[in-house]
DRENDO-831738 format. One record per residue (C-alpha): x, z, y. Coordinates in pm, 1 decimal, padded with zeros to 6 digits. Layout:
> X, Z, Y
...
END
This chain:
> -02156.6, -00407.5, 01105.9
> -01811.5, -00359.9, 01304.2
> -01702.9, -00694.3, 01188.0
> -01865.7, -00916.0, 01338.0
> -01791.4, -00774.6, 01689.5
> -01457.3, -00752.2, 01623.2
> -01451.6, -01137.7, 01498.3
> -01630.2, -01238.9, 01842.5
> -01371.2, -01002.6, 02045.0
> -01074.8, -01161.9, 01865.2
> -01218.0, -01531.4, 01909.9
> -01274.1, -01456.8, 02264.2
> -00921.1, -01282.6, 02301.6
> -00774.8, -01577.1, 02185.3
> -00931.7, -01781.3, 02446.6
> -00730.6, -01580.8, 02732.0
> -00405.6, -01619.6, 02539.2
> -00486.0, -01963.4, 02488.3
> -00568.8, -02054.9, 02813.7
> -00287.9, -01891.3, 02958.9
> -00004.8, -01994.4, 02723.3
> -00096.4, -02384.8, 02773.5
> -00085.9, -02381.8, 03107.3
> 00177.6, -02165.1, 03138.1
> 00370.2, -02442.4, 02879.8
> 00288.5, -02688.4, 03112.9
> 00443.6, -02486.3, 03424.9
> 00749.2, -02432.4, 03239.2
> 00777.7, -02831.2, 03126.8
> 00738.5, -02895.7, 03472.9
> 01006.9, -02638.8, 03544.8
> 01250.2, -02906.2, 03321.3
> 01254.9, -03173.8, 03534.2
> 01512.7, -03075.8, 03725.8
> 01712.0, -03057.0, 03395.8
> 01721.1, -02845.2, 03119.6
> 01757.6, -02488.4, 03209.4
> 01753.1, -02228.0, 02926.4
> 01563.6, -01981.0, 03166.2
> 01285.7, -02230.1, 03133.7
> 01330.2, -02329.6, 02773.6
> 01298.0, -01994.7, 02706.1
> 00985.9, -01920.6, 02852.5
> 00893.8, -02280.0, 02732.4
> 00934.9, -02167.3, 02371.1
> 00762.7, -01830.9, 02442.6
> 00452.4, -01955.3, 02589.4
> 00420.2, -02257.3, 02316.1
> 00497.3, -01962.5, 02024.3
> 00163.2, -01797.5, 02161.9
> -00045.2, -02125.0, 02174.1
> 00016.5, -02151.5, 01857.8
> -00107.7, -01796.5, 01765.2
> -00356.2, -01867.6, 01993.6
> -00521.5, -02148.5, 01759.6
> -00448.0, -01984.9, 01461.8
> -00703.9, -01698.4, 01580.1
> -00945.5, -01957.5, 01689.5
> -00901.7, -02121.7, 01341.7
> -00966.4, -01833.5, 01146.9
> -01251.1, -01646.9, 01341.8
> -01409.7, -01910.4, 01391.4
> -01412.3, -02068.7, 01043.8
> -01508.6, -01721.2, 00935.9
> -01800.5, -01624.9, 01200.5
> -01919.6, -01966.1, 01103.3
> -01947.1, -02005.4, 00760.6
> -01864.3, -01630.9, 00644.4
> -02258.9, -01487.2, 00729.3
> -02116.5, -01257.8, 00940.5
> -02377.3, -01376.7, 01209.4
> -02538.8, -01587.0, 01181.6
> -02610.7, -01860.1, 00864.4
> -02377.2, -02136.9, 00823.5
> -02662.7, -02368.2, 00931.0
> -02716.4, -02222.4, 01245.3
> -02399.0, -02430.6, 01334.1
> -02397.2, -02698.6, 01080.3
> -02740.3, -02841.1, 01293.9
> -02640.8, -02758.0, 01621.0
> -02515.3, -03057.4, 01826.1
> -02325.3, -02825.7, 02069.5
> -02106.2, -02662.6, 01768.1
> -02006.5, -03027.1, 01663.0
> -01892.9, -03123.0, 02041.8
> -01716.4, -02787.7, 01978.6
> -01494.1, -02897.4, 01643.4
> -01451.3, -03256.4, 01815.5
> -01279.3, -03110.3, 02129.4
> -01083.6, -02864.8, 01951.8
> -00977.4, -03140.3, 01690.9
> -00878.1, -03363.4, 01980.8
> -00688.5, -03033.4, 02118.0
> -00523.1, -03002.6, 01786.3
> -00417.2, -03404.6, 01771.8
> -00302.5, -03398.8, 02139.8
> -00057.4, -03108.6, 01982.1
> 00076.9, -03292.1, 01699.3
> 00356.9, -03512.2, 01929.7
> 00459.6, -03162.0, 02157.3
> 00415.0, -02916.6, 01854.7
> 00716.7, -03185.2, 01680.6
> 00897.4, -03232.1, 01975.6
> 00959.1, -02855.5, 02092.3
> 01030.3, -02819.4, 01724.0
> 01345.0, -03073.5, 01753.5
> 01390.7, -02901.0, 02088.9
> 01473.3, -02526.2, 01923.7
> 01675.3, -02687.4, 01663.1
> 01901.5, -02857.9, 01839.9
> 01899.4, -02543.7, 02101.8
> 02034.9, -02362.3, 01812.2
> 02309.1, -02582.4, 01697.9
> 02462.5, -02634.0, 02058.6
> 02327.2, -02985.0, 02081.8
> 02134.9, -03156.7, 02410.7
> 01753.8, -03170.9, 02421.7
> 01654.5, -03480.7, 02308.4
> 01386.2, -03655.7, 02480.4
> 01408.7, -03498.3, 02844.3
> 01280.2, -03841.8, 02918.0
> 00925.4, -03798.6, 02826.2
> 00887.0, -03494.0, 03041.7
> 00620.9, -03628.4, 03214.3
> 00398.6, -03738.9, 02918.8
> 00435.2, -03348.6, 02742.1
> 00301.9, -03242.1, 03089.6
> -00000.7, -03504.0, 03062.8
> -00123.7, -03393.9, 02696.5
> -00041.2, -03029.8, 02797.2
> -00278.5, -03082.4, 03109.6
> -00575.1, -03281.9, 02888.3
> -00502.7, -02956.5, 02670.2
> -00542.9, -02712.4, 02963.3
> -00869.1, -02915.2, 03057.2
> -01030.7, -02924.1, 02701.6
> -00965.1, -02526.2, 02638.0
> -01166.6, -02440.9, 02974.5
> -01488.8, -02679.3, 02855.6
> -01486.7, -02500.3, 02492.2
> -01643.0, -02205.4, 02620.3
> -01864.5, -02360.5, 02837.0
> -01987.4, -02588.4, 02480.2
> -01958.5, -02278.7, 02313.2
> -02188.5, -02073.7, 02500.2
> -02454.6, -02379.1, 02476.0
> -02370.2, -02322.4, 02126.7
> -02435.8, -01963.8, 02055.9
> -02770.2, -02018.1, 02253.5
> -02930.7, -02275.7, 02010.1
> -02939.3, -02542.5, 02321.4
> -02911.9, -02853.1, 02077.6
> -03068.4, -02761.8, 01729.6
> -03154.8, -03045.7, 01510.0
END
């Protein structure tokens, strides 16, 4: 079946734009301190547009390689411990987003109407959640490939 390797090539492809776009968002944040440069904003905007895509793959490959049957049964990863550490740091991943994901919103909208940046301030704290972020994506794989091995079947 060509589907299911191309599921697991897309899930893992995701990782790599993942990976990179965070911590390239969190280069780029850094990059404002000095003030708000649209060079930076830019490239700010660019890499946070692909972290986005980035967990919309993950989302949907892997809520389709899980419970689809494309490889293996839905209980595989329903009892394996690993899979739930899996969901729990990719939830906390996705509710570390929820304050940045709002802010760089405001951010592009008031780009686009000519206005100042609003809370430059907390420049530091975006660069905190986008390092946790950075840290969470690179021990995924590592709970993932526990995962795919049946480590922690109950």
């Amino acid at each position: 079946m060509v589907l299911a390797p191309f599921l697991s090539a897309l899930h893992v492809l995701a990782l790599g734009v993942g990976l990179g776009s965070v911590f390239m968002r969190g280069r780029f944040l850094r990059e404002l301190r000095a003030g708000p440069d649209p060079r930076a904003l830019d490239r700010l905007f660019a890499a946070d547009s692909l972290w986005g895509v980035a967990a919309a793959l993950w989302l949907i490959t892997g809520l389709v390689r899980a419970f689809g049957h494309v490889e293996k049964a839905p209980d595989f990863y329903l009892r394996n411990g690993f899979f739930w550490v899996k969901m729990t740091l990719f939830l906390v991943v996705v509710a570390l987003e929820i304050w940045p994901m709002l802010t760089f919103i405001r951010w592009r909208i008031a780009r686009r109407a000519g206005r100042p940046l609003p809370q430059l301030d907390r420049l530091a704290r975006l660069v905190l959640i986008d390092d946790l972020q950075t840290a969470f994506v690179v021990v995924i794989p590592f709970v993932a490939a526990a995962m795919a091995r049946g480590l922690w079947l109950y």
